[in-house]
DSSP file (Angstrom, degrees, kcal/mol; ACC not computed):
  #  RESIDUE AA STRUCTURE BP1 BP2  ACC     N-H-->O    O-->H-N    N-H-->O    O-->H-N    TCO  KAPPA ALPHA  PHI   PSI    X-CA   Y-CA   Z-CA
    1    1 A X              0   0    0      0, 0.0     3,-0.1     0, 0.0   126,-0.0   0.000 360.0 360.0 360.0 138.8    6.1   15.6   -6.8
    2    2 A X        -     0   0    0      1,-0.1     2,-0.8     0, 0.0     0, 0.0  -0.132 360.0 -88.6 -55.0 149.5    9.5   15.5   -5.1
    3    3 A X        -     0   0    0      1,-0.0    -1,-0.1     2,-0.0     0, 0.0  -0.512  42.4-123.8 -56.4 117.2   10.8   12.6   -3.5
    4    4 A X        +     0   0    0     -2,-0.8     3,-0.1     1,-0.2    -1,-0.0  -0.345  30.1 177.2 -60.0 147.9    9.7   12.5    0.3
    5    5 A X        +     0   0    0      1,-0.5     2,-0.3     2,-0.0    -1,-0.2   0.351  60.5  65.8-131.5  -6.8   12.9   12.3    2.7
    6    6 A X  S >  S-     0   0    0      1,-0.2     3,-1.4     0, 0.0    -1,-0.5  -0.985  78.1-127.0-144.9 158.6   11.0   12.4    5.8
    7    7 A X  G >> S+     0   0    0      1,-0.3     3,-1.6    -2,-0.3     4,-0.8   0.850 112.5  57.3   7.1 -89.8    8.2   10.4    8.0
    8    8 A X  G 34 S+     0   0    0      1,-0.3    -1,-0.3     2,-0.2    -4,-0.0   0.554  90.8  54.0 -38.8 -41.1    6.5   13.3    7.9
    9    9 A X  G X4 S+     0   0    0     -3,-1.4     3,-0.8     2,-0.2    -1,-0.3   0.797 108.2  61.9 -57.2 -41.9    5.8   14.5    4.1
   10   10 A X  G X> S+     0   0    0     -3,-1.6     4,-5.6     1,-0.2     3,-2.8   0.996 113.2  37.3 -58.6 -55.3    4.1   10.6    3.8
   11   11 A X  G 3< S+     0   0    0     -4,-0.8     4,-0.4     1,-0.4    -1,-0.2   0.434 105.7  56.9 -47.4 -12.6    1.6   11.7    6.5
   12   12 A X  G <> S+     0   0    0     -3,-0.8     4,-0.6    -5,-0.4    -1,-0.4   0.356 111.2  43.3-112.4  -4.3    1.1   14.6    5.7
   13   13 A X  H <> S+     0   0    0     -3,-2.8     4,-1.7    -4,-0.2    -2,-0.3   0.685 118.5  58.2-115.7 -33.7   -0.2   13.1    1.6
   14   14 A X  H  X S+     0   0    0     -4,-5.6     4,-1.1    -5,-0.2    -3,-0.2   0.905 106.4  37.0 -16.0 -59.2   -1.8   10.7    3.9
   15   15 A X  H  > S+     0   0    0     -4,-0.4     4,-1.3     1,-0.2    -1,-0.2   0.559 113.2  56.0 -98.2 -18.1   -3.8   13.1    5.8
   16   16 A X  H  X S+     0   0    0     -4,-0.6     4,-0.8    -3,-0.3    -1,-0.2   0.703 111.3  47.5 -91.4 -23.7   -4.4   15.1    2.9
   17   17 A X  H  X S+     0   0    0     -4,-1.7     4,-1.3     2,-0.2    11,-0.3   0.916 113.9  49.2 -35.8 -60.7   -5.9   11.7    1.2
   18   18 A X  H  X S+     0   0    0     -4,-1.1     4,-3.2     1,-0.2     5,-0.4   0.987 110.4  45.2 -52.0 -82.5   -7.8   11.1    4.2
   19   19 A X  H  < S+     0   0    0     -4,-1.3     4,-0.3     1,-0.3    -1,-0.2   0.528 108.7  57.0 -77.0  -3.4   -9.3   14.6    4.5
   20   20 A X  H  X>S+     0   0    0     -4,-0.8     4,-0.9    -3,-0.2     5,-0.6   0.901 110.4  47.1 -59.5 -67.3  -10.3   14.9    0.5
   21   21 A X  H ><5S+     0   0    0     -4,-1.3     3,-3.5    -3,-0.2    -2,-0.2   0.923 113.2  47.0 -40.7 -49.4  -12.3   11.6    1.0
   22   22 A X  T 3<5S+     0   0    0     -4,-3.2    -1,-0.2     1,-0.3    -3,-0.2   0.997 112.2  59.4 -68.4 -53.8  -14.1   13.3    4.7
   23   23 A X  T 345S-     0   0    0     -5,-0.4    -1,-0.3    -4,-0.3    -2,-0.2   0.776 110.0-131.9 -53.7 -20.2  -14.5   16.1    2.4
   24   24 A X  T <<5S+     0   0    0     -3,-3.5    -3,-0.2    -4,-0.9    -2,-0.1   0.982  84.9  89.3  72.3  43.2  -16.6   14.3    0.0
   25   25 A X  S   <S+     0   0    0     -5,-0.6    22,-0.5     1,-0.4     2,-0.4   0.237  83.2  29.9-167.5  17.1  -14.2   15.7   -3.1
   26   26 A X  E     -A   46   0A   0     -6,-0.4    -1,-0.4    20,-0.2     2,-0.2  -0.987  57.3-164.2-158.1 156.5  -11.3   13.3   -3.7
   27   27 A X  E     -A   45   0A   0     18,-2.4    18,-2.5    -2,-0.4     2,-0.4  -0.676   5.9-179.2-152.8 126.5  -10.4    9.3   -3.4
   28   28 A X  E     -A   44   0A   0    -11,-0.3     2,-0.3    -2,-0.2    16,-0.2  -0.844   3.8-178.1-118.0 103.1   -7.6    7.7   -3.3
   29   29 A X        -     0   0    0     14,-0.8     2,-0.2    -2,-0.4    -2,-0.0  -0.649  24.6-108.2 -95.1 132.7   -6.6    3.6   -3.1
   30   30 A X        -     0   0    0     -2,-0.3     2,-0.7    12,-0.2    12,-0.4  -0.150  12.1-136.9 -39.0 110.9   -4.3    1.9   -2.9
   31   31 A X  E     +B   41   0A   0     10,-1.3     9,-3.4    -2,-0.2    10,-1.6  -0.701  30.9 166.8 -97.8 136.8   -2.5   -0.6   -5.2
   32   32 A X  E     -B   39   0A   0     -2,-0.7     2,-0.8     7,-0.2     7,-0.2  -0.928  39.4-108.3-137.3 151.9   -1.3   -3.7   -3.9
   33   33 A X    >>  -     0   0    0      5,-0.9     3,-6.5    -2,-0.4     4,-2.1  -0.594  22.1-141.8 -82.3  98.5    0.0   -7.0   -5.1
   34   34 A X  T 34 S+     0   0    0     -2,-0.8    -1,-0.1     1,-0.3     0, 0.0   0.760  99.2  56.7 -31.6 -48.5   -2.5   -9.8   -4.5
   35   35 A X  T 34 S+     0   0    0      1,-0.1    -1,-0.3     3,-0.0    -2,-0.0   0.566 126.5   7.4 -10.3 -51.4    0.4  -11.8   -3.7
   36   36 A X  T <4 S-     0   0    0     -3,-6.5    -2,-0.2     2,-0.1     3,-0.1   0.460  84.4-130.7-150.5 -16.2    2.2  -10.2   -1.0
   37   37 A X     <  +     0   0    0     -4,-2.1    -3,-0.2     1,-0.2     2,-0.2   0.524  55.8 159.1  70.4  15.1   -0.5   -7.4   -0.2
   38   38 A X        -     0   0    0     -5,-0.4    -5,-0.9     1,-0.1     2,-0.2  -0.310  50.5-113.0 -57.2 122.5    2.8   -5.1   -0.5
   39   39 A X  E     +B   32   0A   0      1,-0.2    -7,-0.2    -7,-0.2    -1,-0.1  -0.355  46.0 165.3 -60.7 130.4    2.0   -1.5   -1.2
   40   40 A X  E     -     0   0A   0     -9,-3.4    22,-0.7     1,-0.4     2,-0.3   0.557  63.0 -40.0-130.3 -22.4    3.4   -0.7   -4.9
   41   41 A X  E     -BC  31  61A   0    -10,-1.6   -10,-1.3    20,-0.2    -1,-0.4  -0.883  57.4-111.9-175.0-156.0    1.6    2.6   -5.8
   42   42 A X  E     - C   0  60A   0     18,-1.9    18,-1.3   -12,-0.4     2,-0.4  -0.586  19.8-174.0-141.1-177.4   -2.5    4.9   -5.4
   43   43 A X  E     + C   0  59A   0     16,-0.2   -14,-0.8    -2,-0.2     2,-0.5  -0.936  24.9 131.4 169.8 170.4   -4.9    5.8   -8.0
   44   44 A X  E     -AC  28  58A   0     14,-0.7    14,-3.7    -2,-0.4     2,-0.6  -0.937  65.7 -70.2 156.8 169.7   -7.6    7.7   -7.3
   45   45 A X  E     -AC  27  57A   0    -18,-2.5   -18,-2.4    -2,-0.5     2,-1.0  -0.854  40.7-167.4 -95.2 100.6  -10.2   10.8   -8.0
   46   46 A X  E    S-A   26   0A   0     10,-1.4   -20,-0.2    -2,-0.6    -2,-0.1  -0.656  80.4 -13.2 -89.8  84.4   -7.5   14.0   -6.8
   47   47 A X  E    S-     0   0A   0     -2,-1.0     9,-1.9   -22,-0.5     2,-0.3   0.124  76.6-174.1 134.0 161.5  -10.8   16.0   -7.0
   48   48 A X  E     - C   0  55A   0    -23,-0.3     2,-0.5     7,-0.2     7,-0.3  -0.752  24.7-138.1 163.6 156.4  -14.7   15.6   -8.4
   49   49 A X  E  >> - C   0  54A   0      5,-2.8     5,-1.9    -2,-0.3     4,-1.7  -0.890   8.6-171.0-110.6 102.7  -17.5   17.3   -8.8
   50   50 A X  T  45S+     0   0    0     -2,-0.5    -1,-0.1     2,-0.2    41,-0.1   0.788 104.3  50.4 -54.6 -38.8  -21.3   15.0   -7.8
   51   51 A X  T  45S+     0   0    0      1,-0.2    -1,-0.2     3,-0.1    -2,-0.0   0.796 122.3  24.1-100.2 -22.0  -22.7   18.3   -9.5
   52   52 A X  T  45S-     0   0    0      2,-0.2    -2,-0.2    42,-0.0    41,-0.2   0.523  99.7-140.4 -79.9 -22.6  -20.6   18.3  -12.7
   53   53 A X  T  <5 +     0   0    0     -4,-1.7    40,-2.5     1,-0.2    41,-1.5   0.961  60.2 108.2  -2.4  81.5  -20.0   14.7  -12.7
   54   54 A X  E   < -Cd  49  94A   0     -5,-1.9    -5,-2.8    38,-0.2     2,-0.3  -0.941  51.4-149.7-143.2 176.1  -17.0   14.6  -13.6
   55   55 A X  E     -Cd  48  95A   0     39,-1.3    41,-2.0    -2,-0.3     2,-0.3  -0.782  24.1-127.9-128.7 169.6  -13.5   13.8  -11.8
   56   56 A X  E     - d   0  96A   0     -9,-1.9   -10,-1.4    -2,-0.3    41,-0.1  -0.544  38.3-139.3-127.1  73.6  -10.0   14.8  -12.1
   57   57 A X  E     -Cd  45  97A   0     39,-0.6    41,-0.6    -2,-0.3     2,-0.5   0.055  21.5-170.3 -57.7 120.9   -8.2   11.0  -12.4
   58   58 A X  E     +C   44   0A   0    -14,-3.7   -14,-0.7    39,-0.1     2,-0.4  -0.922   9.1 167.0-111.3 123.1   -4.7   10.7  -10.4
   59   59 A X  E     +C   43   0A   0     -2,-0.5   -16,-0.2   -16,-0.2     2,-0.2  -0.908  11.9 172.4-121.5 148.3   -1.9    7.6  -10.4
   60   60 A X  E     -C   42   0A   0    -18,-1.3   -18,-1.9    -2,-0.4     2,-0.2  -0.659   7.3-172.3-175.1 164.8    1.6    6.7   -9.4
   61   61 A X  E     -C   41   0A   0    -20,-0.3     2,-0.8    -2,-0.2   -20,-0.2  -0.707  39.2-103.8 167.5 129.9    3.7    3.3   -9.4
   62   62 A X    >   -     0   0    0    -22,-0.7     3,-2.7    -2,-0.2     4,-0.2  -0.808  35.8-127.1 -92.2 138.7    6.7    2.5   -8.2
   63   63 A X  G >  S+     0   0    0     -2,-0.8     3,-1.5     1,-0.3    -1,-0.2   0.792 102.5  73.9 -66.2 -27.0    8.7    2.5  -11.2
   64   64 A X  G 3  S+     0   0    0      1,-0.2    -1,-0.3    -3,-0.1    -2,-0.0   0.691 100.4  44.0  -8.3 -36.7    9.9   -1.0  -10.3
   65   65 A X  G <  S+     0   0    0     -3,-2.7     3,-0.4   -25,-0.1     5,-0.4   0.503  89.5 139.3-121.6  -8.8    6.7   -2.3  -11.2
   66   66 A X    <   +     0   0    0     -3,-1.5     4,-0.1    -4,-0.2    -3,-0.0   0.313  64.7  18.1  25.6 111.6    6.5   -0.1  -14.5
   67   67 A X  S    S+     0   0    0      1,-0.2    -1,-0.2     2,-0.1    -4,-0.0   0.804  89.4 113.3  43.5  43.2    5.1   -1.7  -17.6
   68   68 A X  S    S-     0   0    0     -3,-0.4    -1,-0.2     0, 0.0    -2,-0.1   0.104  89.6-110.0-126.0   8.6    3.6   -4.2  -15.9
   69   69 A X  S  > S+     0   0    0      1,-0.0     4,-2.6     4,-0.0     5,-0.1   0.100  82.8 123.1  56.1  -8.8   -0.4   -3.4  -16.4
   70   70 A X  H  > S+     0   0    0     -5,-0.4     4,-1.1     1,-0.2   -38,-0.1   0.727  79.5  29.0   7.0 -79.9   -0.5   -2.5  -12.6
   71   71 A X  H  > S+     0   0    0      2,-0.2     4,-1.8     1,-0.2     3,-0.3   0.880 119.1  58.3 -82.9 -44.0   -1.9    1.2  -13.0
   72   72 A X  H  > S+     0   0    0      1,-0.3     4,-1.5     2,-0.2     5,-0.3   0.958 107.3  46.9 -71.6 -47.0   -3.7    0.2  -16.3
   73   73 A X  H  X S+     0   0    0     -4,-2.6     4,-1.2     2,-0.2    -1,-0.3   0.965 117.5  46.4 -47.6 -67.6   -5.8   -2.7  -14.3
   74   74 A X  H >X S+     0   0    0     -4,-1.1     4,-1.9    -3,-0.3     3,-1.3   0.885 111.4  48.3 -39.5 -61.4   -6.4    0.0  -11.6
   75   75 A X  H 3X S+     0   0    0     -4,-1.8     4,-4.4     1,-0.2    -1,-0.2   0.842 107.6  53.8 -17.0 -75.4   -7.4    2.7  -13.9
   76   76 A X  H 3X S+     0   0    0     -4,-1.5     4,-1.0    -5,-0.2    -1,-0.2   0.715 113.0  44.9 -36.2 -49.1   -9.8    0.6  -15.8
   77   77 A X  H <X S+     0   0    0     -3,-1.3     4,-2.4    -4,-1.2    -2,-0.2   0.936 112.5  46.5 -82.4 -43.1  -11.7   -0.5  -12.3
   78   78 A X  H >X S+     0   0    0     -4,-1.9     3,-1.0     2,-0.2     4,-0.8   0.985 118.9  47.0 -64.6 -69.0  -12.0    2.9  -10.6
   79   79 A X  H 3X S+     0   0    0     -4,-4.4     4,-1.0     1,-0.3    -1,-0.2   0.719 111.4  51.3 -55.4 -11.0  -13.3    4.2  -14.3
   80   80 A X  H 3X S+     0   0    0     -4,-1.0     4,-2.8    -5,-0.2    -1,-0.3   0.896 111.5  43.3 -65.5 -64.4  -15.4    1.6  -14.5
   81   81 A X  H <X>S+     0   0    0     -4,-2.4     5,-2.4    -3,-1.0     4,-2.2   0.994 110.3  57.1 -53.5 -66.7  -17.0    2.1  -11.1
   82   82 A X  H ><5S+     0   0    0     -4,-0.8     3,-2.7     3,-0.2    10,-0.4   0.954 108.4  45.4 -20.4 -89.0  -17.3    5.9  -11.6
   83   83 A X  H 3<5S+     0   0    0     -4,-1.0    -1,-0.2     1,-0.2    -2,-0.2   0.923 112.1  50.0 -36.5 -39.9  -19.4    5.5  -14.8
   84   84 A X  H 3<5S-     0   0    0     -4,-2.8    -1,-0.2    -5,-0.2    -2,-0.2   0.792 114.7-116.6 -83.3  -7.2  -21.8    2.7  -13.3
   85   85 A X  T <<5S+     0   0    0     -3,-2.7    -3,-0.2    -4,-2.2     5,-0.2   0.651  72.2 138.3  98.5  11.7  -22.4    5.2  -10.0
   86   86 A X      < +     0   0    0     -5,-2.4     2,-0.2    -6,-0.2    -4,-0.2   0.476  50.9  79.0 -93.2  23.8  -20.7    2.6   -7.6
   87   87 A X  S >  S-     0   0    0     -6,-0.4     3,-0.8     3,-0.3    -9,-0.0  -0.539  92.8-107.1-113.5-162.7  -18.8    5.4   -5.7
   88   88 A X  T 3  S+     0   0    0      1,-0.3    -1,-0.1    -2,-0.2     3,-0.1   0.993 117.5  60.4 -56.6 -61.1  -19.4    7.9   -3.2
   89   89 A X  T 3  S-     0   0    0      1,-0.1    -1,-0.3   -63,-0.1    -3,-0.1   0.277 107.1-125.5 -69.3  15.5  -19.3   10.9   -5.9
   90   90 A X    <   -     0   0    0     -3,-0.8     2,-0.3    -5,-0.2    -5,-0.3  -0.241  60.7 -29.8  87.9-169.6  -22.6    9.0   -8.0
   91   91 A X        -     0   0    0     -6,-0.2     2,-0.3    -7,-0.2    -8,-0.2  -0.534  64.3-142.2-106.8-163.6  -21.9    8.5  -11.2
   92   92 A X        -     0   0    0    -10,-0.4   -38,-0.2    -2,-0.3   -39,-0.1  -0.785   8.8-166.5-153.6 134.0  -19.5   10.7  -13.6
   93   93 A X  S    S+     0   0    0    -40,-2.5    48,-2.6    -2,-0.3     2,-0.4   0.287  81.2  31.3 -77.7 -41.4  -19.9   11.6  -17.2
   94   94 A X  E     -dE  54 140A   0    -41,-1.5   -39,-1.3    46,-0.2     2,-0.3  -0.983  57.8-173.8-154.8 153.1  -16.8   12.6  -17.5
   95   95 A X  E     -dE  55 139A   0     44,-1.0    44,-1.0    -2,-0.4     2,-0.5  -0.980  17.7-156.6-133.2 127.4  -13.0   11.8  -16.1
   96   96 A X  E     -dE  56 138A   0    -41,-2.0   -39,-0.6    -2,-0.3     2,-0.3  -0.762   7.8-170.0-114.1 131.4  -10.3   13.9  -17.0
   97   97 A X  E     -dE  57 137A   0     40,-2.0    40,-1.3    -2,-0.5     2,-0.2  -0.971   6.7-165.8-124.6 138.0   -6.3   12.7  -16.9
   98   98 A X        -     0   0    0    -41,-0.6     2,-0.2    -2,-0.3    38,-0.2  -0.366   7.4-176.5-100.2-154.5   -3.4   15.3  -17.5
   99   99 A X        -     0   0    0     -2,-0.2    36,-2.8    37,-0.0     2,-0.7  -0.705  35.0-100.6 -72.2 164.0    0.2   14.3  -18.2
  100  100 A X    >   -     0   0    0     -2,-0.2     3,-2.4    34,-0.2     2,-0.5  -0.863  53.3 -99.1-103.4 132.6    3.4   16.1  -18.6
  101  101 A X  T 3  S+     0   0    0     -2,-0.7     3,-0.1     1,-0.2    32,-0.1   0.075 112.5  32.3 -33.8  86.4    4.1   16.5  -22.4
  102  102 A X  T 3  S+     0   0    0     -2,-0.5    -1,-0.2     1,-0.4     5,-0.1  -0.267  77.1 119.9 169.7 -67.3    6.5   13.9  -23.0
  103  103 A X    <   +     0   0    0     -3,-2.4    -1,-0.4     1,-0.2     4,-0.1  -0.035  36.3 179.3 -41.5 111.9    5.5   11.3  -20.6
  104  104 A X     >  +     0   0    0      3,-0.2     4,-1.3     2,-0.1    -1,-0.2   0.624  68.5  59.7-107.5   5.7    4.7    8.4  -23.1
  105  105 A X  H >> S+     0   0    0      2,-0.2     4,-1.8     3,-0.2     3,-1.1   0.957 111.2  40.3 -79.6 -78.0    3.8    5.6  -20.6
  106  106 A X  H 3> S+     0   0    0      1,-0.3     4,-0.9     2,-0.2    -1,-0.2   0.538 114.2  48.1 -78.6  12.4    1.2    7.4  -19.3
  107  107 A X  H 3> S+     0   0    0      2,-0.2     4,-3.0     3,-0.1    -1,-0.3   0.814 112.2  54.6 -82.4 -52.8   -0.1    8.8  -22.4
  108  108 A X  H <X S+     0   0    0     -4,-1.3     4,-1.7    -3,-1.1     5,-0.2   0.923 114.6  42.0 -54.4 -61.0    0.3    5.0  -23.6
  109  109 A X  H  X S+     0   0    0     -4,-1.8     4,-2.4     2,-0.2    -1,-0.2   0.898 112.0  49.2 -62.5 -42.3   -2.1    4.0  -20.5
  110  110 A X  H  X>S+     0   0    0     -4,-0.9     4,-2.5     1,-0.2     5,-2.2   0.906 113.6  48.1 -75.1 -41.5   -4.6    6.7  -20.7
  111  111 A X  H  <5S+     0   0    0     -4,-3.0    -1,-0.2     3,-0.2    -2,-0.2   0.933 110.7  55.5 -49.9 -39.3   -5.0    5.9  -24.7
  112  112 A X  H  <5S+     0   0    0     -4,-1.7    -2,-0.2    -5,-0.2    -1,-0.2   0.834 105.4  50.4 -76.3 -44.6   -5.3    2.1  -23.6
  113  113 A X  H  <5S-     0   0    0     -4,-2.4    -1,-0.2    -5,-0.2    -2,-0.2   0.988 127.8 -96.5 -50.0 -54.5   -8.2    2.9  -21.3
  114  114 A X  T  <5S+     0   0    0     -4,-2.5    -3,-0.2    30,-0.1    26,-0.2   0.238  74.1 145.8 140.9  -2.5  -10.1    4.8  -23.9
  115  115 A X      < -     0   0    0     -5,-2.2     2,-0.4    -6,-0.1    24,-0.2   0.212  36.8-141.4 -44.1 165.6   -9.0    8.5  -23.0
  116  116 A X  E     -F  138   0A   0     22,-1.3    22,-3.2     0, 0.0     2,-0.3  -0.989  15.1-120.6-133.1 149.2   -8.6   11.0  -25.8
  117  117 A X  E     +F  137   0A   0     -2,-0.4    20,-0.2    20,-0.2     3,-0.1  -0.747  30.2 176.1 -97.6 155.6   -6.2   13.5  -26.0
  118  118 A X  E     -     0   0A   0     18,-2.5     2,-0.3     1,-0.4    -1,-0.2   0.628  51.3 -90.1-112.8 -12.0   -8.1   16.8  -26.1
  119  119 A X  E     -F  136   0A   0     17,-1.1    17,-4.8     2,-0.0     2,-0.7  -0.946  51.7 -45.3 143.5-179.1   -4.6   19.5  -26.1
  120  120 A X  E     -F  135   0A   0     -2,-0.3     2,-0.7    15,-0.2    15,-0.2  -0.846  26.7-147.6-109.5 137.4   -2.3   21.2  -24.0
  121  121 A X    >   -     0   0    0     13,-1.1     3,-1.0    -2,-0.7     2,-0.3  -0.807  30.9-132.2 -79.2 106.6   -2.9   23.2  -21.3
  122  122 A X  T 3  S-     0   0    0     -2,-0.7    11,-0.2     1,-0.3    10,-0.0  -0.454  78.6 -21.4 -86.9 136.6   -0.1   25.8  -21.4
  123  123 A X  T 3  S+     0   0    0     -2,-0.3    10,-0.3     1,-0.2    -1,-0.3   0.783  91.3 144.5  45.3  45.6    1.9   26.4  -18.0
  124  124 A X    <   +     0   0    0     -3,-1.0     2,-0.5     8,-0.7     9,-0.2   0.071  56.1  55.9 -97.9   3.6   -1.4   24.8  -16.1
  125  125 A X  E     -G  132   0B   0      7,-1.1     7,-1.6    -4,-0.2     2,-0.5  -0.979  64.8-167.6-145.3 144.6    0.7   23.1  -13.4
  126  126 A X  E     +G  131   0B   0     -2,-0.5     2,-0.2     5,-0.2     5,-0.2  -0.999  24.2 132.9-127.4 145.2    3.3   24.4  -10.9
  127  127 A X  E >   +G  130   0B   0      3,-1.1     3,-0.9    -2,-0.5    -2,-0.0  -0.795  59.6  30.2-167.0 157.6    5.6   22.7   -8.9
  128  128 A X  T 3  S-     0   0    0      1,-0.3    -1,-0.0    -2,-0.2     0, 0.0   0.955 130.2 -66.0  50.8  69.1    9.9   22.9   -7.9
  129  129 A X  T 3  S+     0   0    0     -3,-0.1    -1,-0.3     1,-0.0     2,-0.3   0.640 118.0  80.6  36.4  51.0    9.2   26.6   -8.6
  130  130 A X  E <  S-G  127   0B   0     -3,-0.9    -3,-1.1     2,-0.0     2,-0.2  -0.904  74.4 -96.2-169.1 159.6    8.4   26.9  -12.4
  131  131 A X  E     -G  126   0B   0     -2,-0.3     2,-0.3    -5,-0.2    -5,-0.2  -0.522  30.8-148.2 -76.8 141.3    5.2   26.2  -14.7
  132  132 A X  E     -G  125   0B   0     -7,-1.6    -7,-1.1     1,-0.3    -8,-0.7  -0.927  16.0-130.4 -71.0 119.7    4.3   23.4  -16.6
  133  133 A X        -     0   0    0    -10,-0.3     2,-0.3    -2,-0.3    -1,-0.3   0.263  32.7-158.1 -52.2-166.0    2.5   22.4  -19.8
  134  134 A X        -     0   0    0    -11,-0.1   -13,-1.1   -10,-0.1     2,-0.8  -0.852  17.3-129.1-170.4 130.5   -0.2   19.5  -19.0
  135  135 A X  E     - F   0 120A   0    -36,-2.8     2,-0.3    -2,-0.3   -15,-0.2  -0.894  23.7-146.3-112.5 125.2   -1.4   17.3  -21.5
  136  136 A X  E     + F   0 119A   0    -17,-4.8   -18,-2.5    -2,-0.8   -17,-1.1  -0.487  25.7 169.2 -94.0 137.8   -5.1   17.4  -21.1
  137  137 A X  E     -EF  97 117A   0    -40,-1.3   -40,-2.0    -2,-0.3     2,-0.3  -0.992  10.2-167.0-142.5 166.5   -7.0   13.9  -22.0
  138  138 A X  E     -EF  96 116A   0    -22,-3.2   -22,-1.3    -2,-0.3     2,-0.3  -0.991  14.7-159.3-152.3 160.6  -10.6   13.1  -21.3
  139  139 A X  E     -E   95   0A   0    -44,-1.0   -44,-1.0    -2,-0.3     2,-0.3  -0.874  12.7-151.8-144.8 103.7  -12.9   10.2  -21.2
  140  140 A X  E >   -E   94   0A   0     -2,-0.3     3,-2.2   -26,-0.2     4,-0.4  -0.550  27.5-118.1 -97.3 155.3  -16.5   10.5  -21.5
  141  141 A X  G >  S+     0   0    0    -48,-2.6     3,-2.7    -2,-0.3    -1,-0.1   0.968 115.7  46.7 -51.2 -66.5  -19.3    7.8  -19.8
  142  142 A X  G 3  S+     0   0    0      1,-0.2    -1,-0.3   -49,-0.1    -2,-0.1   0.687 111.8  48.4 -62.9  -1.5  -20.6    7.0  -23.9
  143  143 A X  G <  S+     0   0    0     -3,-2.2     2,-1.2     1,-0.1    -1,-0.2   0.514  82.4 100.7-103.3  10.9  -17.3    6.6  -25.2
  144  144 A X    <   -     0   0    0     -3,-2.7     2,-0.4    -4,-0.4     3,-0.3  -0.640  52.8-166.8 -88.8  80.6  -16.0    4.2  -22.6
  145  145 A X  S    S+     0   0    0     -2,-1.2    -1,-0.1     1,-0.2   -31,-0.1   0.382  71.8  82.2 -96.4   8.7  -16.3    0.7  -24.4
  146  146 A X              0   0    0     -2,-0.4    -1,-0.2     1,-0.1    -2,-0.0  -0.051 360.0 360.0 -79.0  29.1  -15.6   -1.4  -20.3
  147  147 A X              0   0    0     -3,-0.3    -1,-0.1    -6,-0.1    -2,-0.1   0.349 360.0 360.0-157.9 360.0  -19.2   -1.1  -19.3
């Protein structure tokens, strides 16, 4: 995702937050600093399926705060919840995280959860007008050693 430069692009991934949740197909929360209750980054379900159960696992961090266990801490609680049934979407069998081929911090985190990498998804993402690889990882309810 691009950098926002206006008001209006935060509200508008607001309101598309918002209206996943009403929808019963997304969640996203917040991370804050216990401290200072200062917003530092989200985490969240960008999609899941109650009838698959499974999810499609989303993050981001302001890199400030980087390599700091932040997102890993989050991660860890949402997947946690998922698997025991304590969200909306019931519980989840399975949660799936991509990456872009490279990224080794969040390769690093999703291994550190318990993810597996399963492959690449060739040119499976679009965005600033060209395709993308994905590095596909997955985490299933019996392999998940936090519960």
């Amino acid at each position: 995702m691009e950098a926002f430069t206006e008001v209006s692009q935060a509200t508008n991934l607001i309101d598309f937050f918002n209206s996943r949740f009403e929808e019963k197909s997304g969640i996203r929360w917040a991370i804050r600093l216990k401290e200072t209750n200062q917003l530092i980054g989200t985490c969240g379900f960008n999609t899941w399926s109650p009838k698959m159960k499974n999810a499609v696992l989303g993050y981001d961090l302001l890199p400030s705060y980087w390599g700091q266990g932040y997102t890993t801490e989050a991660v860890h609680r949402i997947v946690k919840s998922a698997f025991l049934g304590d969200l909306p979407c019931g519980p989840l069998n399975r949660i799936q995280g991509d990456t872009i081929p490279g990224n080794r911090a969040s390769e690093s985190l999703l291994l550190k959860v318990g993810f597996k990498e399963e492959g690449t998804r060739r040119q499976s993402g679009y965005w600033k007008n060209q395709f993308h690889d994905l590095k596909c990882f997955g985490l299933i309810r019996s392999d998940y050693s936090g519960i």
